[in-house]
C-alpha positions in Angstrom: 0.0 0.0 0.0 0.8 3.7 -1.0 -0.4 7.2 0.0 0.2 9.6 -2.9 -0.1 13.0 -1.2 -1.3 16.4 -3.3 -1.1 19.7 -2.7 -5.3 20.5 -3.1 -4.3 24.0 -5.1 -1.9 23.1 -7.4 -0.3 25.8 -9.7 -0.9 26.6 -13.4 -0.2 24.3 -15.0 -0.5 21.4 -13.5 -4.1 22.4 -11.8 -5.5 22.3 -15.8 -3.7 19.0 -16.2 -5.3 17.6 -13.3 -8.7 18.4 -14.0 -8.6 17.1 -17.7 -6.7 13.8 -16.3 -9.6 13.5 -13.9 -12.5 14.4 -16.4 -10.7 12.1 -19.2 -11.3 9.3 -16.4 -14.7 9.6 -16.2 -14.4 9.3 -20.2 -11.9 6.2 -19.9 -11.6 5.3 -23.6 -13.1 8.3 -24.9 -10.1 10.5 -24.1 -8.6 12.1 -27.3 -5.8 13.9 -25.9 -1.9 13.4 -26.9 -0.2 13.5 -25.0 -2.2 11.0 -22.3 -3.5 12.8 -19.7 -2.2 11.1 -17.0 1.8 11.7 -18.4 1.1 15.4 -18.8 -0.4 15.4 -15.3 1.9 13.3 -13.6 5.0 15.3 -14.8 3.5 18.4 -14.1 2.6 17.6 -10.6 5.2 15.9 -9.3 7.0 18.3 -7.6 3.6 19.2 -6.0 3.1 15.2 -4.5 4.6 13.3 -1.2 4.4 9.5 -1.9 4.8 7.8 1.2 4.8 3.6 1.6 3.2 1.8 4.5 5.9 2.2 6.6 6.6 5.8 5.7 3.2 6.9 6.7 3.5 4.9 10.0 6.9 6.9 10.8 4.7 10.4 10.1 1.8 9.2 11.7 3.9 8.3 14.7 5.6 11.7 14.7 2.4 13.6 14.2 0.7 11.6 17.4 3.4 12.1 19.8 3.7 16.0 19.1 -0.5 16.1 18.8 -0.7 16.7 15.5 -3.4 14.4 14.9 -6.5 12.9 17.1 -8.4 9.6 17.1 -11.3 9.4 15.3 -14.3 7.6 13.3 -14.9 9.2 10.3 -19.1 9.2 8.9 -19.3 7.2 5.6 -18.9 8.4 2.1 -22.1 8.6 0.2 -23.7 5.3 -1.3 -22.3 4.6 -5.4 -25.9 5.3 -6.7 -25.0 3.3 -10.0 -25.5 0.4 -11.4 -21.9 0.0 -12.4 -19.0 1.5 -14.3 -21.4 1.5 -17.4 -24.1 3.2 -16.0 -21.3 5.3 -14.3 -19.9 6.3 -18.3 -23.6 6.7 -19.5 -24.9 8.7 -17.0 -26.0 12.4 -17.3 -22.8 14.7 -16.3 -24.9 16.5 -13.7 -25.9 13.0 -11.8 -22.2 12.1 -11.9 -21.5 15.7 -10.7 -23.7 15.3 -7.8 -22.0 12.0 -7.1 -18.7 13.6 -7.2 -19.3 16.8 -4.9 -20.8 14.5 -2.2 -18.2 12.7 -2.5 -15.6 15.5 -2.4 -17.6 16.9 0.8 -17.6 13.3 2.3 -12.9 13.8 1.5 -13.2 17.3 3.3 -14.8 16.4 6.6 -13.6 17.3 10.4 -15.2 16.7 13.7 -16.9 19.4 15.5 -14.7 21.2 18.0 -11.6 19.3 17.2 -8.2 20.9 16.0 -5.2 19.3 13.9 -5.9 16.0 11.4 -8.2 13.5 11.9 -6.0 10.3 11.9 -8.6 8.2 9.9 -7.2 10.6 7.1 -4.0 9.6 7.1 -4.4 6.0 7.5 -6.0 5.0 4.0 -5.9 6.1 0.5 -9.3 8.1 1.2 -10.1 9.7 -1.4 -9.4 12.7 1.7 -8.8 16.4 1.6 -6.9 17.5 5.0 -7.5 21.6 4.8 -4.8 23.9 5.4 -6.9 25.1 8.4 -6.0 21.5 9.7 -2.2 22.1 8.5 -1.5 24.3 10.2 -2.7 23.9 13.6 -1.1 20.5 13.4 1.9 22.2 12.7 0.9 24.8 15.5 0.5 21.1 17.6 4.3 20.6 16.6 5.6 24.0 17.4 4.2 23.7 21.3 5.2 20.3 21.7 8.5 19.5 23.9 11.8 20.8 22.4 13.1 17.4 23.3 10.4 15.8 21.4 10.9 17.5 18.3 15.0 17.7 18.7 14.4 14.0 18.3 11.9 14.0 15.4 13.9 15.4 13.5 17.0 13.1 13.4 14.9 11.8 10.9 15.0 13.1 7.3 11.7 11.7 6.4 10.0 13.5 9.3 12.2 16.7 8.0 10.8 16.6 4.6 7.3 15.8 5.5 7.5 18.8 8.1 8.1 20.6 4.7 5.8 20.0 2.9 3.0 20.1 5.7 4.7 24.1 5.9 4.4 24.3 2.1 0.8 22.5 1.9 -0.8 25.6 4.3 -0.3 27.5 1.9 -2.1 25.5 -1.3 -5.3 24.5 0.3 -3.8 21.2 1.9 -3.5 18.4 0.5 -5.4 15.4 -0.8 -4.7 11.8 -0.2 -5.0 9.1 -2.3 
């Protein structure tokens, strides 16, 4: 398992590649473009993305618990797929698939009432989630007012160093999704 990490604003232009990579998937074989979408989006978002493996995420999630960072959890379900499969998914009407995909999107952006930092359930799958940078950055305010000794030892690590990074650099792009 993987967690592929994206800023939510990304900047021109890799925010126009990423929406036509992610409305050519709703096409699937009726996407025209050349180049693929996907190529021209991955290359132009790459340096926007923090891929993380199992154990990687562990190692952040670990961090992120001990400083505060991050609380416990049960996150309410996504909406119910109201299709009758992928084919009806293609066929349908853009608006019913638009519906789909903003309940879906709200379902990605949700937090829990009187709670500050990340939700954790949002960092332990591939979601779809959207962690705000409202939630950025009071983790990150979590971080700074956590022990000196705590974070002096964090940061031995230069996967907790670059992932403090791009937390600081995420604030300020809308957060970031996971997938």
């Amino acid at each position: 398992m993987s967690y592929d990490l994206e800023w939510a604003d990304l900047p021109e232009p890799a925010a126009t590649a990423r929406l036509r990579f992610e409305t050519c998937c709703d096409l699937r074989d009726l996407c025209v473009h050349a180049p693929p979408c996907f190529g021209e989006y991955e290359s132009l978002a790459a340096a926007y993305q923090f891929r993380l493996n199992i154990a990687g995420m562990a190692v952040c999630r670990d961090g992120m618990r001990r400083t505060g960072m991050t609380y416990q959890a049960t996150p309410q379900p996504f909406p119910a797929w109201p299709f009758d499969g992928i084919e009806d998914w293609h066929s349908a009407d853009q608006s019913r698939r638009d519906e789909y995909n903003e309940a879906e999107r709200a379902a990605s952006a949700q937090t829990i009432a009187g709670r500050t930092g990340i939700p954790e359930f949002k960092l332990m799958s591939n979601g779809p989630w959207l962690v705000g940078a409202r939630e950025v950055d009071e983790a990150l305010s979590y971080y700074q007012a956590s022990s000196l000794r705590l974070r002096v030892d964090l940061e031995r690590d230069e996967l907790w160093l670059a992932w403090l990074d791009w937390l600081r650099q995420a604030v300020s792009h809308g957060g970031f999704t996971v997938r």
